[in-house]
C-alpha positions in Angstrom: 28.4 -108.1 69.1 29.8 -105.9 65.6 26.7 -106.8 63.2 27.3 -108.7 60.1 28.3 -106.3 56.9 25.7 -106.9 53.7 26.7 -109.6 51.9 27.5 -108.2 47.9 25.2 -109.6 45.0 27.2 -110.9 42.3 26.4 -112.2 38.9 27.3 -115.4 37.9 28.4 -115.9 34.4 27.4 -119.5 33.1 30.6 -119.0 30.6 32.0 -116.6 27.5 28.5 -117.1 26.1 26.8 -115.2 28.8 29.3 -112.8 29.1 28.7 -111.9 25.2 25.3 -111.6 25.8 25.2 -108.8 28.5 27.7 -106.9 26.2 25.4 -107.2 22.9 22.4 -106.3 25.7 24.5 -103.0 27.0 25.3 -101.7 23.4 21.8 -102.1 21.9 20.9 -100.1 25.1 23.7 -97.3 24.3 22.3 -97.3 21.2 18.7 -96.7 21.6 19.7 -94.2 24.1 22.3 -92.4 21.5 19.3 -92.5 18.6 16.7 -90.7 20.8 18.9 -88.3 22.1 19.8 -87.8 18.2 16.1 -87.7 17.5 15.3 -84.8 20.2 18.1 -83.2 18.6 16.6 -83.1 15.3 13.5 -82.1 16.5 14.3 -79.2 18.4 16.7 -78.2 15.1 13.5 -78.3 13.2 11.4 -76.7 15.5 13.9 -73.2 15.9 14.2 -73.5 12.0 10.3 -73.2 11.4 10.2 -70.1 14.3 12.7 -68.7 12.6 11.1 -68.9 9.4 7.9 -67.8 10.4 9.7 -64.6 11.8 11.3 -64.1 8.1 8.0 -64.3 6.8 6.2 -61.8 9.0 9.0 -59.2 9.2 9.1 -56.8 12.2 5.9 -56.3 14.3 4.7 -53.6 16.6 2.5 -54.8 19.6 -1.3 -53.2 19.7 -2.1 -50.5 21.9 -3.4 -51.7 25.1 -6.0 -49.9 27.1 -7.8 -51.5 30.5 -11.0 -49.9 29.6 -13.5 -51.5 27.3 -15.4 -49.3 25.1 -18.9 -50.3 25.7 -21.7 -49.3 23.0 -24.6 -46.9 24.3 -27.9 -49.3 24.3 -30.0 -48.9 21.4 -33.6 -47.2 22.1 -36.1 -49.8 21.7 -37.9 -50.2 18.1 -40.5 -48.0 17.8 -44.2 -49.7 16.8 -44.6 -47.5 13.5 -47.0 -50.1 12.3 -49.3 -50.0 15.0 -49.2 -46.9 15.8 -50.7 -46.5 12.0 -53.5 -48.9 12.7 -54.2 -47.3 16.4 -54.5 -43.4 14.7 -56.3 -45.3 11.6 -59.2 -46.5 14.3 -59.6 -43.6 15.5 -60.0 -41.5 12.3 -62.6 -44.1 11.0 -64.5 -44.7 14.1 -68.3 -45.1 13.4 -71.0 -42.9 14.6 -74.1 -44.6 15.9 -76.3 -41.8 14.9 -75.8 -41.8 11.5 -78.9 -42.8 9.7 -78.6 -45.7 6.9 -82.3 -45.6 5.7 -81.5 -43.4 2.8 -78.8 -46.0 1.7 -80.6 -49.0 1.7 -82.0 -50.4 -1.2 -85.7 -50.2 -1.6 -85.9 -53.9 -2.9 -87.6 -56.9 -0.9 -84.7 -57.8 0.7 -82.2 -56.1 2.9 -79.3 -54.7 1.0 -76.7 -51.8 0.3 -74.3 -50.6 -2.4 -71.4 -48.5 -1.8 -71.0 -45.4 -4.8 -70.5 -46.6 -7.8 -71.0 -50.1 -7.4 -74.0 -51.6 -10.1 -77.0 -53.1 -8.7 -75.7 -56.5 -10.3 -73.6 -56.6 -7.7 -75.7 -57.3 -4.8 -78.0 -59.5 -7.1 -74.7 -61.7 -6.9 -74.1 -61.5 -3.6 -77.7 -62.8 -2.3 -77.0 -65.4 -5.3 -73.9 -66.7 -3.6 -71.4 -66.1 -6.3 -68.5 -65.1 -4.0 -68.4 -67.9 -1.2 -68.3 -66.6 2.3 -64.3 -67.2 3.8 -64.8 -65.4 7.2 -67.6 -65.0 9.4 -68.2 -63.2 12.9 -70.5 -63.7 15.2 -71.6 -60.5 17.4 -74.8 -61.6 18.8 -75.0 -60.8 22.4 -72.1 -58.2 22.8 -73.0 -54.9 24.0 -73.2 -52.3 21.6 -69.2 -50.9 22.0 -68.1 -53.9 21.8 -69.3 -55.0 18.5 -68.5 -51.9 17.3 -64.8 -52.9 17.9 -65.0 -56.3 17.3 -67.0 -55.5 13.9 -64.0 -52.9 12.7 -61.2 -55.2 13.5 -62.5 -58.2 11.8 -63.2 -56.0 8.9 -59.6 -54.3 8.7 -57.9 -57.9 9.3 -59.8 -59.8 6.9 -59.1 -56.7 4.5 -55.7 -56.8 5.0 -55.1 -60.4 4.5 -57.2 -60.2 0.8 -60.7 -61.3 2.0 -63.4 -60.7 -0.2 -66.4 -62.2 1.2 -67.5 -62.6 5.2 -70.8 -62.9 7.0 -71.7 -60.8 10.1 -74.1 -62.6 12.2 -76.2 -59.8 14.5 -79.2 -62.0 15.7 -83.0 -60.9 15.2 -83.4 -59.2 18.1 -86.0 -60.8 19.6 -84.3 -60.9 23.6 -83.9 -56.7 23.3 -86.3 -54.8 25.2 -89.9 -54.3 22.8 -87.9 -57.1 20.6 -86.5 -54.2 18.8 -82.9 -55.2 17.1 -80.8 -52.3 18.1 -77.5 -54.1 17.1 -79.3 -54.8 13.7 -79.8 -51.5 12.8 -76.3 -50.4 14.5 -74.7 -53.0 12.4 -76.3 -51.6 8.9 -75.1 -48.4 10.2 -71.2 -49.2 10.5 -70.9 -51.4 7.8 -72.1 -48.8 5.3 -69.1 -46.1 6.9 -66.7 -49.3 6.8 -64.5 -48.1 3.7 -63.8 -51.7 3.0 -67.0 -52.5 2.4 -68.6 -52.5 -1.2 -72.0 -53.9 -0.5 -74.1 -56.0 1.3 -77.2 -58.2 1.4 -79.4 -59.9 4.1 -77.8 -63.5 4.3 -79.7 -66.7 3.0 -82.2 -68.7 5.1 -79.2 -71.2 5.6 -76.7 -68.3 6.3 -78.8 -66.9 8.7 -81.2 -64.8 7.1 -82.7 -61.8 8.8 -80.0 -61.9 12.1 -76.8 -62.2 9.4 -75.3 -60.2 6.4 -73.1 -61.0 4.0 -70.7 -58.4 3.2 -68.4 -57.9 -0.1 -64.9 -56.0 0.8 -63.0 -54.4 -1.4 -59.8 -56.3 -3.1 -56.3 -55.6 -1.9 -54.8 -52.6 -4.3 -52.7 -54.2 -6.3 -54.0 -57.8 -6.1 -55.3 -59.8 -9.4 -59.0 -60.0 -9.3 -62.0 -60.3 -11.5 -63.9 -57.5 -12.2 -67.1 -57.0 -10.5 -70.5 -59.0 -11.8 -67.9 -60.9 -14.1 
């Protein structure tokens, strides 16, 4: 048996009215299809008149140079620690002797005190008064005898540095040392009086310690705005 051909789809028009419908529907769609085609036109028109010019504006150009290699920088040396390499040979050049003998530069008053050259005895009178008020302190009771000698010198130069004027160093009485001697009393006179920041210094108040503290004046900062001495 031949099989049976596809039977053909047809349209069936309900009259003239129909039939003027699907022609208005086929020319709007000729239409739209003529205006975009119009409007890609136009566009591309614009598009090769703005390269064009662009390439009026630029004039002729010459392509770079091109090398595969990139020319790498050597690495820089690392910085070098100028400042504390100061500080470091500055230690060393002031480091204090614990054989140097501060008797001589005590005062011979009642109480414990020293005065650098040149500095009035008002000075210490002051100090033991409390006129400056104490802003650091440091506290080197029960450290061996290099090690307050560091610890003393650093605290010193810092406090120095950042424009300290007045501090306390707390030794202790002595009283555990063998014979209850105070060896880091006496020590502690001794480097404070090399200590080039130091302008004097008194035994510290019963409340401040008394006979295991000091209280030290430093020098100002050179150039820093101060009042002068027993003003």
């Amino acid at each position: 048996m031949s099989p049976t051909p596809p039977r053909s789809r047809t349209v069936k028009l309900g009259g003239l009215s129909d039939l003027e419908s699907v022609k208005r529907t086929l020319q709007d769609q000729a239409q739209h299809a003529a205006l975009a085609e119009a409007q890609r036109k136009l566009k591309a028109q614009r598009q090769q008149a703005e390269e064009q010019l662009f390439k009026r504006a630029i004039g002729a150009v010459k392509p770079l140079a091109h090398t595969p290699r990139v020319q790498l920088s050597a690495a820089l040396p690392p910085p070098i620690p100028v400042q504390r390499q100061r500080d470091e040979a500055s230690a060393l050049q002031e480091s204090l002797s614990d054989e140097m003998d501060v008797s001589s530069l005590l005062d011979t008053d009642s109480d414990l005190s020293f005065r650098a050259p040149g500095v009035g005895p008002d000075v210490a009178r002051k100090l033991r008064r409390g006129v400056w008020s104490i802003q650091r302190a440091i506290d080197l009771h029960g450290l061996r005898s290099d090690e307050a000698r560091s610890a003393l010198s650093e605290f010193i130069r810092e406090a120095h540095k950042q424009g300290v004027r007045c501090i306390r160093v707390v030794h202790g009485k002595g009283l555990g040392s063998p014979g209850k001697t105070p060896v880091l009393k006496q020590r502690v006179l001794s480097w404070l009086a090399q200590k080039q920041e130091v302008l004097a210094f008194v035994q510290a108040r019963p409340a401040e310690g008394g006979a295991g503290a000091l209280v030290v004046l430093l020098k100002p900062q050179l150039g820093a705005k101060f009042a002068p001495l027993g003003a």
